[in-house]
N, C-alpha and C positions, 0 to 999 in steps of 0.2 A: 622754412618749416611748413609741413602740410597744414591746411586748413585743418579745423575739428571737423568739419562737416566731410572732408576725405578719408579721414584717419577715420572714421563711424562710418563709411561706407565698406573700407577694407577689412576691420573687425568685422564685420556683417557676413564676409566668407571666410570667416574665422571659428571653430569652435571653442568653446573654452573649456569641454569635457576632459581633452586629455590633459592630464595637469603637466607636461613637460611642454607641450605650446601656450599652457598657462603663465608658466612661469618664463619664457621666452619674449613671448608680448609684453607681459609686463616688464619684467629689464630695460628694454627696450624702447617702451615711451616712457620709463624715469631718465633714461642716459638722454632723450631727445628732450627734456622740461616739458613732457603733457604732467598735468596735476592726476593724483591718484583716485579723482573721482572717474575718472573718462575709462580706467582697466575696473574699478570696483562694479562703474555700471555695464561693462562686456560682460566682468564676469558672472553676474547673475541669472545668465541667459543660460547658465548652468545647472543639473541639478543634484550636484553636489554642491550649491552653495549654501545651502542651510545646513550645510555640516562644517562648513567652514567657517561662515558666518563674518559679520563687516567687520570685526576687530580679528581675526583670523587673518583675513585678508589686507588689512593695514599694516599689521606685525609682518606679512610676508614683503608687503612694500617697501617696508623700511631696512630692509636686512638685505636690499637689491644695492650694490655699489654703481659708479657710474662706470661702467669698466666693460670690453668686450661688444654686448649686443645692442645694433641701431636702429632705425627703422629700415632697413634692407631687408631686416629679419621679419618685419612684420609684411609688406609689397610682397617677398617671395610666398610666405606661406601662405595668402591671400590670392595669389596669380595662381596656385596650385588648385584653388578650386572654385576659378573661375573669375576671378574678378581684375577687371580691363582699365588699365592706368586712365583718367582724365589729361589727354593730351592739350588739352586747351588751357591747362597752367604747367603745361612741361617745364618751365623755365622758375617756377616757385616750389620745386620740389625739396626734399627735410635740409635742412642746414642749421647750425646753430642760432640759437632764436636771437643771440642776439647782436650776430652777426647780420642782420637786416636792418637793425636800428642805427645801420653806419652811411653814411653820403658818399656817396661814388668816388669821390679823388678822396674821401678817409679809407673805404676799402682799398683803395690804390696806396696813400700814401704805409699804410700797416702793410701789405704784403710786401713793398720793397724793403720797409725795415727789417722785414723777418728773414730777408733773401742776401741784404747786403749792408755793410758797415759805413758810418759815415768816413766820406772822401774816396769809396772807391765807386767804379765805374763800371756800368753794364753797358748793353748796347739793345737799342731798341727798334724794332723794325714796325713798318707803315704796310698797311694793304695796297696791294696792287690788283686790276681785274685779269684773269686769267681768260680767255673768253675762246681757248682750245676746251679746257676742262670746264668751267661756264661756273667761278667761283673764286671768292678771292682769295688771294695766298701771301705770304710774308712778299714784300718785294725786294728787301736784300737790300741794293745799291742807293735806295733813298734814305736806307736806318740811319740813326744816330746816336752817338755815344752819350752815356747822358750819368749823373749823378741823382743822390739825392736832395740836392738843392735845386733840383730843374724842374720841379714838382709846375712853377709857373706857366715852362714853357708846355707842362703836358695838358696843362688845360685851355692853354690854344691848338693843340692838335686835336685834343676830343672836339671840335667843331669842326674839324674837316670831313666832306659828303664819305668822303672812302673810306675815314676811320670809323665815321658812326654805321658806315653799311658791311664793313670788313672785320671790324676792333685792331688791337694791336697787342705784340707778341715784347716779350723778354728774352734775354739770356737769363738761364737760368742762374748760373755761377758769371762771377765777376769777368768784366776783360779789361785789356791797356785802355787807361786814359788818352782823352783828348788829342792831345800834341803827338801823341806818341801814335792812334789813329791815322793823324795828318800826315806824320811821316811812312808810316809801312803803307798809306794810300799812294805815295807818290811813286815807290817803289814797286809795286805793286797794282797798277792803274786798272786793269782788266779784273784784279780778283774784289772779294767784296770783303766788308772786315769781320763779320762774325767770322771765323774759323776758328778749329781747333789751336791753332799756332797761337792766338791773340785770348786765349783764357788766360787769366794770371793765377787763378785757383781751382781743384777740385773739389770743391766743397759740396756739389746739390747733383743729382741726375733724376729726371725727368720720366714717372708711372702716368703710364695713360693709354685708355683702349674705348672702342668706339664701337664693339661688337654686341653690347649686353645695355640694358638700358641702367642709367644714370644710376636709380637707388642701389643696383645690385654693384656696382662700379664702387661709391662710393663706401658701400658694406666690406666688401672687401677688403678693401686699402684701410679701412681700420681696425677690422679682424685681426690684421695683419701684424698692427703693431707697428707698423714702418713709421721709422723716426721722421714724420714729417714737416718739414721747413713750411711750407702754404698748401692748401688745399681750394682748390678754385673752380667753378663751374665755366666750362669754357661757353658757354651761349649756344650750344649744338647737342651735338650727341656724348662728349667726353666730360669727365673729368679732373683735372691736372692735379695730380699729387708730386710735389716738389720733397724728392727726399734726403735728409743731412747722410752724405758719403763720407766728410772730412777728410780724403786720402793725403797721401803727402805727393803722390807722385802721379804719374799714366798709369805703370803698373800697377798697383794699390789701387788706384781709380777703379779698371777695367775687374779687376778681383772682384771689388766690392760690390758693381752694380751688378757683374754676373748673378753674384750671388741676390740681391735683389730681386733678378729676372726670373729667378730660378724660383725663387718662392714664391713670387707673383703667379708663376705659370701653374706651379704645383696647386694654389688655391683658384685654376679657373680664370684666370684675368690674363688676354691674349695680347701680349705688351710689340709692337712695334719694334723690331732689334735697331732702327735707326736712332731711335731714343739713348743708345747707348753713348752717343757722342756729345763729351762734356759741354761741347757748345750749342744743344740743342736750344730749340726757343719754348716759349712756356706762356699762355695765356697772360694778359694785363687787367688785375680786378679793377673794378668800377666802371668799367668802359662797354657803351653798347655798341653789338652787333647785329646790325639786323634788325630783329625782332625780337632778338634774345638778348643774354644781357652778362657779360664776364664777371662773375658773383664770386666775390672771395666767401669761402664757406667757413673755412678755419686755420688757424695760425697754432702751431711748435705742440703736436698731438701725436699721440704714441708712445713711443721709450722717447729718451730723449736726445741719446746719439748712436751712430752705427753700433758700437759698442755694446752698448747695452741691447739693443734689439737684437746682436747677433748670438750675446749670449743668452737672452729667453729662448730665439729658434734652437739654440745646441741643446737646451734643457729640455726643448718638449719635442724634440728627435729625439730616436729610440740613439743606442749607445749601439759603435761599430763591430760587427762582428768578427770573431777571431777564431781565423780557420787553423787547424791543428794539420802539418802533414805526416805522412804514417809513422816516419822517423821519428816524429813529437810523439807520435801515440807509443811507438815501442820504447823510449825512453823513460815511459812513466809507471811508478809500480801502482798496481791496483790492492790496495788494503784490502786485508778480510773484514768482511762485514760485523759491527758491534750489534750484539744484540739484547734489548730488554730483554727478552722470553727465545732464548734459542733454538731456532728453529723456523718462528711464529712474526717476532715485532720486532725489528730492527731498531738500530737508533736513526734518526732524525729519517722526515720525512711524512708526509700526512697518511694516516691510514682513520679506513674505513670498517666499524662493524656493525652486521645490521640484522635485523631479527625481527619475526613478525612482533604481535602487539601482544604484549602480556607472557614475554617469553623468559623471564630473569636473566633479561640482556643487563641489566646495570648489576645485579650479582655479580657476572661473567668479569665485566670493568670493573667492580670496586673490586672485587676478590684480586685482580690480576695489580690494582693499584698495591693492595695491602701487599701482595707477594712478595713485588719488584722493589716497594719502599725497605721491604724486611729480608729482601733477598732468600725469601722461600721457596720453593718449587711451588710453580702454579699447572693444575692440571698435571703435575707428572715431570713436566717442563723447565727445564733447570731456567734460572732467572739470573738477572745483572745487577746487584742492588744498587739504587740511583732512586735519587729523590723525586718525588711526584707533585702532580696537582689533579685535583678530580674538581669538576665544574658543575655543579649540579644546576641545572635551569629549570628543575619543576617541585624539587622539593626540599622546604626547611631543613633547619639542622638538626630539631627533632625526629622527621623521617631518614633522615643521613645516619646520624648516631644509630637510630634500632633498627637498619640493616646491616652496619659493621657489628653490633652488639649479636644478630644473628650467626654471621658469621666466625667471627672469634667471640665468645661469652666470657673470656677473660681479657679483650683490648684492654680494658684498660689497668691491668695489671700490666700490662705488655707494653704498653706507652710507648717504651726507649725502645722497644725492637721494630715501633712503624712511626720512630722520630721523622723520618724521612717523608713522611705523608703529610700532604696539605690539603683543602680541601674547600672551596666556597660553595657552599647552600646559597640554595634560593634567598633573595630576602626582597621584600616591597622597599628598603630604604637603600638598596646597594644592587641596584638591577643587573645584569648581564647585558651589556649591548650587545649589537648586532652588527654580522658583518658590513663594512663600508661605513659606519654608523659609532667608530669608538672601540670595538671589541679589541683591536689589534694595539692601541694604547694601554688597555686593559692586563694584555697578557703581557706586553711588554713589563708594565709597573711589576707584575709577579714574577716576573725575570727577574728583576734588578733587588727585588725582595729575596728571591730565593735563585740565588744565581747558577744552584748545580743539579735545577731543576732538565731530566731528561723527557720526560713526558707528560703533556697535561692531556686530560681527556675532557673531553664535551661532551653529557648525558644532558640533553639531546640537543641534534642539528638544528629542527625546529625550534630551541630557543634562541641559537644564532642567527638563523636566515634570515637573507633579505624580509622584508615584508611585502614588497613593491618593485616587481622587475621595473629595470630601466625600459625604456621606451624605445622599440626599435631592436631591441634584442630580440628574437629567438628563444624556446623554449630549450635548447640544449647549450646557448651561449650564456644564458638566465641563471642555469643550474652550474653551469662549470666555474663561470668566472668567482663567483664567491669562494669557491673552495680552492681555484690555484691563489689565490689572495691568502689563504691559510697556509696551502704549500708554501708559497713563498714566505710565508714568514717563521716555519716549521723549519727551511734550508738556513736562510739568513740567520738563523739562532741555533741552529745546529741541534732541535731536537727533534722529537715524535710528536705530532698532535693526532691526536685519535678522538673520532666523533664518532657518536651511534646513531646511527636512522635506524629508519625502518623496513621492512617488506613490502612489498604491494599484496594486498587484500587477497587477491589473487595466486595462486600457488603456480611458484613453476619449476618446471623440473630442471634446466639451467639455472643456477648459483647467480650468478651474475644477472640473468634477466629478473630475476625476480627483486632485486634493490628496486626501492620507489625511485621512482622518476624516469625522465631518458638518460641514455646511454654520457649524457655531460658528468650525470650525479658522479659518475666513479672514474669521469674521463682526466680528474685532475688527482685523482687515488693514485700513491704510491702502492700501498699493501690493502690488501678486502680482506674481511674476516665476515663469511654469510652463515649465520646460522640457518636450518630450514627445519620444522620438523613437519613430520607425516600426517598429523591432529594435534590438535589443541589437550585431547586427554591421555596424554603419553610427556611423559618427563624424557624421553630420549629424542635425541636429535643428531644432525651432520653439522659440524662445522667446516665450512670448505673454505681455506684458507690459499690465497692466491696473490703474488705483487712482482715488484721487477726485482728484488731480491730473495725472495719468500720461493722456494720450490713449491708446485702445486700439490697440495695434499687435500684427502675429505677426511676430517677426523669424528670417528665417531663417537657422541659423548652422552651425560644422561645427567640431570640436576636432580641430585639426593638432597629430597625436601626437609629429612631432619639435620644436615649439616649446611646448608642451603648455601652448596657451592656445587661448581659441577663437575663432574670426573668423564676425564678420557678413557676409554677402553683399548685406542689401538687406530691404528689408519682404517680404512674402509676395508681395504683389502687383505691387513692381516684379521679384523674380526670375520670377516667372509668367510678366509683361512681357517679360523677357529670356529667358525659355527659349521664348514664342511666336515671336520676333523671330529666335532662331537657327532655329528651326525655318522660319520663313518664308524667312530667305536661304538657306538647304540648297537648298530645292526648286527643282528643274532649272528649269521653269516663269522664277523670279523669276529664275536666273540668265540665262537664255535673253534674255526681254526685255531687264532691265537693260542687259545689252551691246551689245542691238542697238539701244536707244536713245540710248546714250550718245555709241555712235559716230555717229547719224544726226542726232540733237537733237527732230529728229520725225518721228511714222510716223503711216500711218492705215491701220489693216486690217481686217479679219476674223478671225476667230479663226482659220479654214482658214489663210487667206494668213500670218497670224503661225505656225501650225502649220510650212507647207512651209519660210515664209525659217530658221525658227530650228531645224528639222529636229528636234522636239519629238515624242516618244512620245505614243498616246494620242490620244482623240477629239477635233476640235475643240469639240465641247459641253463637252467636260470642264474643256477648254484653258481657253473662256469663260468657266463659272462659277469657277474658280478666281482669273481675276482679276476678276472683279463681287465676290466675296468679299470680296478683298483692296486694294482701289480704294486706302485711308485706310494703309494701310503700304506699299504702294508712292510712296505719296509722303511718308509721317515716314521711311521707311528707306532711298528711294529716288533722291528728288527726282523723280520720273516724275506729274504730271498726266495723270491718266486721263479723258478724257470719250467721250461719245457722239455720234458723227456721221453723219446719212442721205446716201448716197451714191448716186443715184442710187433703186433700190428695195433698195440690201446696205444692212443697216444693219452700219457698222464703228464701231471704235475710235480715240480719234485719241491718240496718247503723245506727253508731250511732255515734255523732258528741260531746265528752265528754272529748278530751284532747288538748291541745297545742300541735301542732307538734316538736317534739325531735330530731329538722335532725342535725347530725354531721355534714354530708356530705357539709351542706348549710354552715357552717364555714367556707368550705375552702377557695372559693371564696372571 
């Protein structure tokens, strides 16, 4: 375990402003037994801690499990800005505290308990000088087999010069007994007896890497989760994590540690492929090397068997992907799309609508709630009737009621025709949580209350939203990720959630640019509904309506303040349609002919001679080009065929009054 006097050096290149390295740090000296005064006094170096204050800060201590984060977490984020390990107690670095309070042959005798069963047999090997490589190494042909009753003979080995300047190694996993030694040595005189042949079990295989210093080594390997059997300082640069594989066979063995190797590698820890072999050797605690010293750290920590650690990594692995080939794709029929508001708001799926501020965007939403619950036409817009919920986050039930009471003045004579409507008002004793924070519980419980609810909506986003991006996000992953958390729970339940934000301040002429925020806000939007209007003192507005199922339309619409709902008049482009068409029958011109054809059935003139009969203002050139202009709406608006005819050397006109006018456009109206 680090000194105080370490640990108070490392906080020192620590801040404790951001509160996600706050709560890190702290985790982290509760899982290593620092007392909660040593993170209370960090974090005052804060100046957010008078708003947190020391009972703030105790509640947050106490509500830390021992689970996860060690002091690796704290060395790394300390080395990030600048602060240089004390190597001159390299060998006292974090271990469990009270894992020190054991005597060298007690660390000894507890790691072999944890490794093997009473009466079976390991095999132990002696250092030898290597003095090509200039370092000692296992010697092999002096080890001996040994039990747990040899405990006597191991502490006349730790007296010998080689063992106290070398230490001494383990099998990890069990091998043959004694007698049994004796005999495959005679047969066998040249080989040595650790080998793979002479394991009797697959029980343990051997984490450990020498690239990365010790804390980060040891952070890892319990990030990790790995069910481990001993944990042990080997007196140098490594760590020994002895991990439980339990297989039954080689095959099963090699499966297992694969898989081991693979997550080790995945989290940074550059594992040795020789370690793979169940007879590998494994550091002996209590025993000194060197200078250093073979420190059992900890004993059966993590999950508790393969088993179980394999199935935490399959639960926090994403789920396999499942590819479709074209054949799968042409075999599948694609349903017609259901929809609340035909045309406009599908069923299931998050949709977005959003309007600057003070725009009777929640009319728009309650009006469209009341419709769909009553299966009225909303806007023009034929509807689906389906049960609702409207979520109000800013105001009582009192403001709720006297905007539906606006709306329909006799709701509540009407009661059973908007049975289907549900509704939560704001209230101080029954809050609205917030995404990530409860709200998905929330909507859940009103599911299972009202199970054939198809649509809830949120007036407003801002009563949902985070309050506190996470740390390390992005300003477009900040904004998106909350709302595919909605999508997904809008799919998963099979219905529509629809939220209302707002506009940016700012007007713009792109529909889409102009939703507040970056481009995240609507990156997780199935369907947009943008309203925009031109000023603030105009009741008319564009609704531009846009999603993956929704065809793009701008609807143009206008809130009648004494029915205080709003009406569509038409697409953009048929009122365009309709305000060209009035404008074309105003002009004197269209009225002038019109008349004089209707009454005649047909004329051929000149543009002069049409000038004199219909006693028309204005040049005849101009008279001409006005109607060469308009040839195709004097006969949709008219019934008037206009063609060309040489008359001699005049070239005239010839009108002819022979159809009923065909106007679409006159429909919309």
């Amino acid at each position: 375990m680090k000194s105080i006097e370490e640990v108070k050096r490392m906080l020192s290149f620590i801040s404790p402003d951001d509160r996600d390295d706050w709560m890190r740090v702290g985790m982290a000296l509760k899982n290593e037994g620092y007392d909660f005064d040593l993170w209370d006094t960090w974090s005052q170096g804060s100046d957010k801690y008078s708003y947190e204050g020391a009972q703030g800060t105790a509640n947050q201590w106490n509500s830390f499990n021992k689970d996860g984060l060690h002091m690796g977490t704290i060395v790394m984020k300390a080395k990030e800005n600048g602060y240089i390990p004390d190597r001159s107690s390299a060998n006292t670095f974090f271990v469990q505290a009270d894992r020190y309070g054991l005597a060298p042959l007690d660390q000894t005798k507890e790691q072999l308990e944890a490794l093997f069963k009473r009466g079976e047999s390991f095999f132990l090997d002696v250092p030898t000088w290597d003095s090509k490589k200039g370092k000692w190494r296992p010697d092999g042909k002096s080890g001996m087999v040994m039990t747990l009753e040899d405990l006597p003979v191991l502490e006349e080995l730790l007296k010998q010069d080689n063992v106290q300047q070398g230490g001494l190694w383990i099998t990890e996993n069990p091998c043959i007994g004694k007698e049994a030694a004796q005999a495959w040595k005679q047969t066998h005189p040249k080989n040595i007896i650790r080998c793979k042949e002479n394991i009797t079990a697959f029980r343990h295989c051997l984490v450990e890497a020498d690239d990365m210093p010790l804390e980060e080594q040891e952070s890892i390997v319990r990030d990790l989760r790995l069910p481990i059997a001993t944990l042990t300082e080997s007196g140098g640069k490594s760590v020994h994590a002895v991990v439980k594989v339990e297989a039954e066979d080689q095959k099963q063995y090699t499966e297992r540690v694969n898989k081991i190797h693979e997550a080790c590698k995945a989290a940074g820890l550059h594992i040795d492929t020789q370690n793979k072999d169940q007879s590998r050797l494994t550091r002996l605690a209590g025993v000194q090397r060197g200078v250093g010293f073979q420190r059992l750290i900890a004993t059966n920590i993590g999950c508790s068997t393969f088993e179980e650690w394999e199935q935490w990594r399959n639960e926090d692995l994403p789920k396999p992907l499942v590819s479709l080939s074209i054949a799968d794709l042409a075999a599948q029929e694609v349903k017609p799309v259901d929809w609340l508001i035909k045309g406009i708001l599908p069923v299931y799926g998050l949709c977005m609508l959003t309007a600057p501020p003070k725009s009777y965007k929640s009319f728009m939403v309650l009006d469209m709630c009341l419709s769909i619950a009553s299966g009225q036409p909303f806007m023009g817009f034929e509807t689906c009737r389906n049960e609702v919920l409207y979520i109000d986050t800013e105001n009582p039930s009192e403001g709720l009621i006297e905007r539906i009471q606006l709306i329909d003045q006799q709701f509540r004579e009407r009661k059973e025709q908007y049975k289907g409507f549900y509704a939560v008002p704001w209230s101080p004793d029954s809050q609205v949580a917030r995404i990530g924070s409860g709200l998905r519980y929330q909507l859940e419980d009103q599911i299972r209350q009202h199970p054939k609810l198809k649509l809830i909506v949120i007036d407003m986003f801002s009563g949902v939203k985070p309050v506190k991006n996470e740390a390390g996000k992005g300003v477009y992953m900040a904004e998106l990720m909350p709302l595919e958390e909605l999508r997904d729970f809008a799919f998963e339940n099979n219905i529509t959630v629809l939220v209302v934000h707002h506009n940016k301040k700012k007007s713009e002429v792109d529909a889409l640019e102009s939703v507040s925020g970056s481009s995240g806000t609507t990156g997780a939007v199935s369907e947009l509904m943008v309203i925009q209007r031109p000023d603030r003192t105009t009741t008319d507005a564009t609704l531009h309506v846009t999603g993956k199922r929704v065809p793009e339309e701008t609807l143009c619409c206008s809130f009648d303040k004494k029915k205080m709902r709003w009406e569509c008049m038409g697409t953009e482009a048929e009122v365009i349609q309709e305000k060209k068409k009035e404008d074309f029958m105003k002009e004197p011109i269209t009225q002038a002919v019109r008349e004089l054809v209707m009454e005649e059935k047909e004329i051929i003139m000149t543009s002069k001679e049409l000038k004199e009969a219909c006693g028309l203002e204005g040049t005849a050139d101009k008279i001409g080009k006005f109607i060469g202009t308009h040839i195709d709406d004097f006969a949709r608006h008219c019934g008037i065929v206009i063609t060309d005819k040489r008359v001699g050397n005049a070239r005239k006109r010839k009108f002819l009054y022979w159809i009923e006018p065909n106007d679409e456009a006159s429909q919309v109206s």
